[in-house]
C-alpha beads as a LAMMPS data file, in Angstrom:
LAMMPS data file: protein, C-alpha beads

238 atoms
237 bonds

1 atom types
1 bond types

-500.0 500.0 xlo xhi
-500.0 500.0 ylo yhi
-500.0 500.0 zlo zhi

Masses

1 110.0

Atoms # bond

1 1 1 127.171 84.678 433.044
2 1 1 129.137 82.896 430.408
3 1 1 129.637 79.154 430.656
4 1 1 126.782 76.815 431.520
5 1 1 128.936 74.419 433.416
6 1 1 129.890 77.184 435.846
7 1 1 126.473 78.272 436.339
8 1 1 124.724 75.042 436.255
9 1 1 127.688 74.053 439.365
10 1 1 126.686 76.962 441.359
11 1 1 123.750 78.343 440.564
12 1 1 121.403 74.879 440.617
13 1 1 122.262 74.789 444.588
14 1 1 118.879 74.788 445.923
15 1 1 117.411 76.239 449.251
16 1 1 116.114 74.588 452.647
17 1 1 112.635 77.083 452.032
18 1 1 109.150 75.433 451.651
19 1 1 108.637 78.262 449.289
20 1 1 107.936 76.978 445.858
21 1 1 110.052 77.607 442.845
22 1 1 108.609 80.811 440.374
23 1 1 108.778 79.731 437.093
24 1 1 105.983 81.838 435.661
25 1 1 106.951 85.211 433.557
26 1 1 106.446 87.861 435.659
27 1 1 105.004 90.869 434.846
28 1 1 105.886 94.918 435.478
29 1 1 104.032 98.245 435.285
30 1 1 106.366 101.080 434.585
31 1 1 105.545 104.332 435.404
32 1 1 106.462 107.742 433.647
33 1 1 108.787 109.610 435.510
34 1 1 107.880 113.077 436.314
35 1 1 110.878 114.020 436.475
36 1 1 114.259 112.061 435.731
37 1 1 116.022 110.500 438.838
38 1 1 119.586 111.628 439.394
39 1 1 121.998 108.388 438.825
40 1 1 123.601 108.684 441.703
41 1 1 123.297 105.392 443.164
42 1 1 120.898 106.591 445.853
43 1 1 117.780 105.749 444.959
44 1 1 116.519 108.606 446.698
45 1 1 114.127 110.502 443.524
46 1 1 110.875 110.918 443.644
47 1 1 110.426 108.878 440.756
48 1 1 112.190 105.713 442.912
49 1 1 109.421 106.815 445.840
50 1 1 106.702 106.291 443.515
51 1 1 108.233 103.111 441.618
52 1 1 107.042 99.574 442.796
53 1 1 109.425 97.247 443.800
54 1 1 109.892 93.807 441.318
55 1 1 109.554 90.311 442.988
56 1 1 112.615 89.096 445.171
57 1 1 114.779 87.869 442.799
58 1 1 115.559 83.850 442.571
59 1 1 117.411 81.137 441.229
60 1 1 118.134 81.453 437.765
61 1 1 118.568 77.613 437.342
62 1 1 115.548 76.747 439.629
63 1 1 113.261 79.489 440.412
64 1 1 114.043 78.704 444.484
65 1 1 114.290 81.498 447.034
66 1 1 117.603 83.045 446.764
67 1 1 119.207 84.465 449.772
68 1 1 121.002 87.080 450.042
69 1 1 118.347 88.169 447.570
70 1 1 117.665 91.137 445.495
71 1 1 114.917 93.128 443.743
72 1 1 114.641 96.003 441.058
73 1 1 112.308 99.260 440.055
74 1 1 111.818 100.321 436.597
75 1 1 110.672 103.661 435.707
76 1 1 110.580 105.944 432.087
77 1 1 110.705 109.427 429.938
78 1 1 110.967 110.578 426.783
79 1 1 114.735 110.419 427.186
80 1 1 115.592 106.911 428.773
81 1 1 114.463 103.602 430.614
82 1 1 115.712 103.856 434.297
83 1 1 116.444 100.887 436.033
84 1 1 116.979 100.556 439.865
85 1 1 118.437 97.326 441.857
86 1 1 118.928 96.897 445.460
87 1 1 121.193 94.113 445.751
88 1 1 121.947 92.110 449.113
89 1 1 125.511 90.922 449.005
90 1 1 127.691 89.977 452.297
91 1 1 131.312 89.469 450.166
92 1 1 131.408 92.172 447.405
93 1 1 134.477 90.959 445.321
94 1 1 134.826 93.462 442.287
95 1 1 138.216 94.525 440.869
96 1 1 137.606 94.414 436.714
97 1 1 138.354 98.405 435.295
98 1 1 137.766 99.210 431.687
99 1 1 134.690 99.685 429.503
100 1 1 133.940 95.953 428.464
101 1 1 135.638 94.343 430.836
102 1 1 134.009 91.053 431.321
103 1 1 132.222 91.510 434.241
104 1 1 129.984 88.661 434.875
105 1 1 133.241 87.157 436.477
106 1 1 132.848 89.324 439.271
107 1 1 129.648 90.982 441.271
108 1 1 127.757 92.709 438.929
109 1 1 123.916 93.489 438.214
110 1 1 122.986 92.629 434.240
111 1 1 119.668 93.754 431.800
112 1 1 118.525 92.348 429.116
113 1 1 116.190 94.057 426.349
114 1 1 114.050 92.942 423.640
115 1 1 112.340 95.745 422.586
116 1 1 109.618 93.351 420.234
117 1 1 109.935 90.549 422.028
118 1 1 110.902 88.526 418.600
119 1 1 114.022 87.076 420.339
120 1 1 116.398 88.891 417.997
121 1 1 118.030 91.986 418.083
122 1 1 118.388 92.029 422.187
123 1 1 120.765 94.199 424.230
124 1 1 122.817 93.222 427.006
125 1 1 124.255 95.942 429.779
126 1 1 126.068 95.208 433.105
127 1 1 127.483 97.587 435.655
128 1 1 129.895 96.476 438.725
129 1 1 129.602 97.884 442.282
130 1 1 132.417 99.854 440.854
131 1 1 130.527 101.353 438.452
132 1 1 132.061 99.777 435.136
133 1 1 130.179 98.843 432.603
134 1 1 129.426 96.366 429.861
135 1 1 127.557 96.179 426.789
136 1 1 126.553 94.371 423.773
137 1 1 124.064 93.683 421.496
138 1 1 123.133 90.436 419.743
139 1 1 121.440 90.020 416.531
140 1 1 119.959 86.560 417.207
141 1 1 120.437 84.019 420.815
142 1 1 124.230 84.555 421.300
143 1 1 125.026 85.419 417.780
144 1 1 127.494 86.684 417.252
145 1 1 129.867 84.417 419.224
146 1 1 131.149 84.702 421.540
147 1 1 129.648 88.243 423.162
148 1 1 128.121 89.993 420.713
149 1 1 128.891 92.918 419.033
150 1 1 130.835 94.316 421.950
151 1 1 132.124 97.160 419.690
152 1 1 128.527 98.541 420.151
153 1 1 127.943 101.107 423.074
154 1 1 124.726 102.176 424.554
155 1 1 125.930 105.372 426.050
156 1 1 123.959 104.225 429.809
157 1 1 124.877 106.148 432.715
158 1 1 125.481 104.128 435.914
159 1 1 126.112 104.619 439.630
160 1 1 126.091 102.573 442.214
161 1 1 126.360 103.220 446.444
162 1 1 127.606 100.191 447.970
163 1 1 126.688 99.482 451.256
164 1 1 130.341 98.290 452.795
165 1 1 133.862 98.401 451.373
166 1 1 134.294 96.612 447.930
167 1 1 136.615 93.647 448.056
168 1 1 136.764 93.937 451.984
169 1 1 133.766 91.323 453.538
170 1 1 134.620 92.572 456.956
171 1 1 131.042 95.141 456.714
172 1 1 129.437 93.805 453.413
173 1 1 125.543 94.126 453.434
174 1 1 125.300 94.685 449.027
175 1 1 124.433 97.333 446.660
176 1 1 122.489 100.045 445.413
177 1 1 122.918 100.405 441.536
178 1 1 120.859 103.216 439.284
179 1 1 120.600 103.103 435.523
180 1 1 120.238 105.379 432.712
181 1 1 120.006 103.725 429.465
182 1 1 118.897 106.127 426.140
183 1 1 116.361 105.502 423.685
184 1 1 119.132 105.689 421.598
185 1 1 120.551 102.401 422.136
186 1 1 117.491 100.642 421.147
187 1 1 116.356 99.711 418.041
188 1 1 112.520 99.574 416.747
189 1 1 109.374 102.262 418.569
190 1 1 111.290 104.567 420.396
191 1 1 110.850 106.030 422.949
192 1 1 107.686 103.454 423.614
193 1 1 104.308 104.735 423.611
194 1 1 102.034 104.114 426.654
195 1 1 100.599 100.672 426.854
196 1 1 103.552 98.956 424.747
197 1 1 105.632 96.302 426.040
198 1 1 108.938 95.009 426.187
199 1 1 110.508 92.144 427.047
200 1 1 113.059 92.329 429.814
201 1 1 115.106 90.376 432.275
202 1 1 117.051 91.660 435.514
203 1 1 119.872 89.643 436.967
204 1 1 122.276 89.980 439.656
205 1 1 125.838 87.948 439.095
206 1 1 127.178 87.367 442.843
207 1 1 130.746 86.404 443.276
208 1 1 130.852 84.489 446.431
209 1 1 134.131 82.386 448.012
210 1 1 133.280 79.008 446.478
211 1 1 132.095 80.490 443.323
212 1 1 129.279 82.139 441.638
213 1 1 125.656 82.748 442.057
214 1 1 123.200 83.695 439.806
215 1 1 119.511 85.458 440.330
216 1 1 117.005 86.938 438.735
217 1 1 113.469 88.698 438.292
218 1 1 112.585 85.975 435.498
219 1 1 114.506 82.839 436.318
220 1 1 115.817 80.941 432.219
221 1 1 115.687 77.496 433.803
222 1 1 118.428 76.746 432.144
223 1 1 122.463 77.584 432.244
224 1 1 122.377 80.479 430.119
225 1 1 120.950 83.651 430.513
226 1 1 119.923 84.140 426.983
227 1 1 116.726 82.592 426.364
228 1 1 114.604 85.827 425.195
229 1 1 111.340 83.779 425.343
230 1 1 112.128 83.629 429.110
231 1 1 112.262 87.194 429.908
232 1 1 109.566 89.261 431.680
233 1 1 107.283 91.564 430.704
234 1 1 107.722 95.572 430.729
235 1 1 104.355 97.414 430.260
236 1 1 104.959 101.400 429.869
237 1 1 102.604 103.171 431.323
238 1 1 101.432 106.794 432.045

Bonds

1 1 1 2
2 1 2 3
3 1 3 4
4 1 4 5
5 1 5 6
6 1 6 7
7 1 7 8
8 1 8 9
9 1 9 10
10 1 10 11
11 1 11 12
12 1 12 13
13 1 13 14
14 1 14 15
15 1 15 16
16 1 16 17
17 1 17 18
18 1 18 19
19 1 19 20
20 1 20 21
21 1 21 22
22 1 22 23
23 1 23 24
24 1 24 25
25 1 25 26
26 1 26 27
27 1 27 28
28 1 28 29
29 1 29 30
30 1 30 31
31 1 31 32
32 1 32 33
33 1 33 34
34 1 34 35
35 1 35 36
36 1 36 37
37 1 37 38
38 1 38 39
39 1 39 40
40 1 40 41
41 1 41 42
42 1 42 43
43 1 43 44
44 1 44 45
45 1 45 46
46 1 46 47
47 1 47 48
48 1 48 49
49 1 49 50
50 1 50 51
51 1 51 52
52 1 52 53
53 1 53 54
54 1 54 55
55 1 55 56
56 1 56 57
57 1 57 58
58 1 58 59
59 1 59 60
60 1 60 61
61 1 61 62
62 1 62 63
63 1 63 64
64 1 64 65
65 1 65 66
66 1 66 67
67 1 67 68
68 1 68 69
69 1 69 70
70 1 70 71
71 1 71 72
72 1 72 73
73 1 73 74
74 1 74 75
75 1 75 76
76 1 76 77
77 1 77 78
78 1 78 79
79 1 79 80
80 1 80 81
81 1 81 82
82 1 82 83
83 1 83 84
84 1 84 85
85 1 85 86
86 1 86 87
87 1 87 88
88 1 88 89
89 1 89 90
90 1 90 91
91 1 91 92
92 1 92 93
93 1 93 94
94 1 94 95
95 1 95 96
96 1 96 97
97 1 97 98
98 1 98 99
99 1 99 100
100 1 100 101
101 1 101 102
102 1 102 103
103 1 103 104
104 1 104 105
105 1 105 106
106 1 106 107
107 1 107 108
108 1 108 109
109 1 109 110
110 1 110 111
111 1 111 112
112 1 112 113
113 1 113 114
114 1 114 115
115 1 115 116
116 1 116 117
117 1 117 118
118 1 118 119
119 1 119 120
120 1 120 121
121 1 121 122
122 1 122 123
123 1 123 124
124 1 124 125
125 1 125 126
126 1 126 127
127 1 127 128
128 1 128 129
129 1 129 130
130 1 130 131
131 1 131 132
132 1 132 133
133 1 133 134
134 1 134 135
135 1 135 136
136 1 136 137
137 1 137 138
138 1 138 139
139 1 139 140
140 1 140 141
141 1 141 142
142 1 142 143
143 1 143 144
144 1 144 145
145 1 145 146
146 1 146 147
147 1 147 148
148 1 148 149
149 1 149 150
150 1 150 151
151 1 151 152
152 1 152 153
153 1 153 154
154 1 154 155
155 1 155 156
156 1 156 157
157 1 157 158
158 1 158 159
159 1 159 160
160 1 160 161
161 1 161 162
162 1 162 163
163 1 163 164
164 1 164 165
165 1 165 166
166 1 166 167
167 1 167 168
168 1 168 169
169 1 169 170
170 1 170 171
171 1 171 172
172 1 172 173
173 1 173 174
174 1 174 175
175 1 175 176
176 1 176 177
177 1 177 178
178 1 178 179
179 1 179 180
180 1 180 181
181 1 181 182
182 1 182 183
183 1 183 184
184 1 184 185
185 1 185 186
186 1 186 187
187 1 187 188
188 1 188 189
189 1 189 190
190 1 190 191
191 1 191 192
192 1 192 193
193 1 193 194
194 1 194 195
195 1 195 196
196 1 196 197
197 1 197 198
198 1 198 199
199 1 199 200
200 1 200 201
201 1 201 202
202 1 202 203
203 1 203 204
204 1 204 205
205 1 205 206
206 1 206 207
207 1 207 208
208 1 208 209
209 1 209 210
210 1 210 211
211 1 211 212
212 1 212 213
213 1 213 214
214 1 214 215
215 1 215 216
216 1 216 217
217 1 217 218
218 1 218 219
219 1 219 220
220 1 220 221
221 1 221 222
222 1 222 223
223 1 223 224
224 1 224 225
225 1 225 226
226 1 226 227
227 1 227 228
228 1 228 229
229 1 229 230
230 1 230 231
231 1 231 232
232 1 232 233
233 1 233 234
234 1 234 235
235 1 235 236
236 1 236 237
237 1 237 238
């Protein structure tokens, strides 16, 4: 998401829960994938059987219980960092083609990654229900203006299965999406070794009929996204 005005408008609503807001860092154990998962969209490898689910996803302004809601898996290889969302959506509204299109307009799931958790040289990929994608890299918090060094391409592979009819609400219930991203797109120790970690944060932009919403594993607390010391914590493990 781009503009802090539009986010902090619709994505500060708060909820009618008694559930307190999560505002602490959360934390993920990723597992080494046995063998790589098919991006498909289905979720349906081993690897995704073994996986833990992440924390429902909330708020990104406030850390409230967001619902619809959504959650993610992480898993690894030698080869790539495989991400998994299951998104709950009830008007998927996605018509954006093109590599780069800018599709935090629209429904779309989003990862960040800073490999050394230093705040600079982070990565940015999104893929639509539609299975476009975006991606950038930034050498410092939003520098370059205004979204990065779009010219930059991480080479992910992305599918995702919806579960209704895209930009039709009449049998919406969301998304699967599956995620391939290279080693090669990263910058620093790579592949990881066991026991490192990364900092990472999962988001889900949801186009709904008055607007957007915004959610995520690691909520910024702010109207922007990009706050790196906000993001959670990826430990690779065996």
């Amino acid at each position: 998401m781009r503009w802090a005005a539009a986010i902090a408008l619709v994505f500060g609503v708060g909820c009618t829960c008694t559930e307190p807001p999560r505002t602490d860092i959360p934390t993920y154990a990723a597992h080494r994938a046995a063998s790589p998962p098919t991006i498909d969209g289905r979720l349906d490898d081993a690897v995704w059987q073994r996986a833990p689910w992440t924390e429902r996803f909330v708020h990104t302004m406030s850390g409230e219980h967001a619902d619809p809601g959504a959650r993610a898996k992480l898993a690894w290889d030698d080869d790539a960092l495989y991400v998994a969302f299951d998104v709950e959506d009830d008007w998927l509204h996605c018509d954006l083609v093109g590599h780069d299109a800018h599709l935090w307009e629209q429904d779309t799931v989003e990862i960040m990654v800073d490999p050394d958790g230093d705040g600079r040289n982070y990565f940015e990929m999104q893929l639509s229900p539609t299975d476009q994608v975006f991606d950038t890299r930034y050498a410092s918090r939003r520098v370059p203006q205004p979204f990065g060094v779009v010219a930059w391409d991480s080479e992910l592979r992305g599918a995702c299965s919806v579960r209704g009819t895209v930009n039709d609400d009449a049998d919406d219930e969301g998304y699967f999406a599956e995620i391939a991203i290279p080693w090669s797109a990263f910058t620093g120790h790579v592949p990881p070794s066991a026991g490192d970690a990364w900092r990472v944060a999962l988001y889900v932009l949801d186009m709904r009929p008055d607007g957007w919403r915004g959610v995520g594993w690691s909520p910024p607390l702010v109207g922007d996204f990009h706050v790196p010391d906000r993001f959670g914590r990826v430990t690779f493990e065996n």
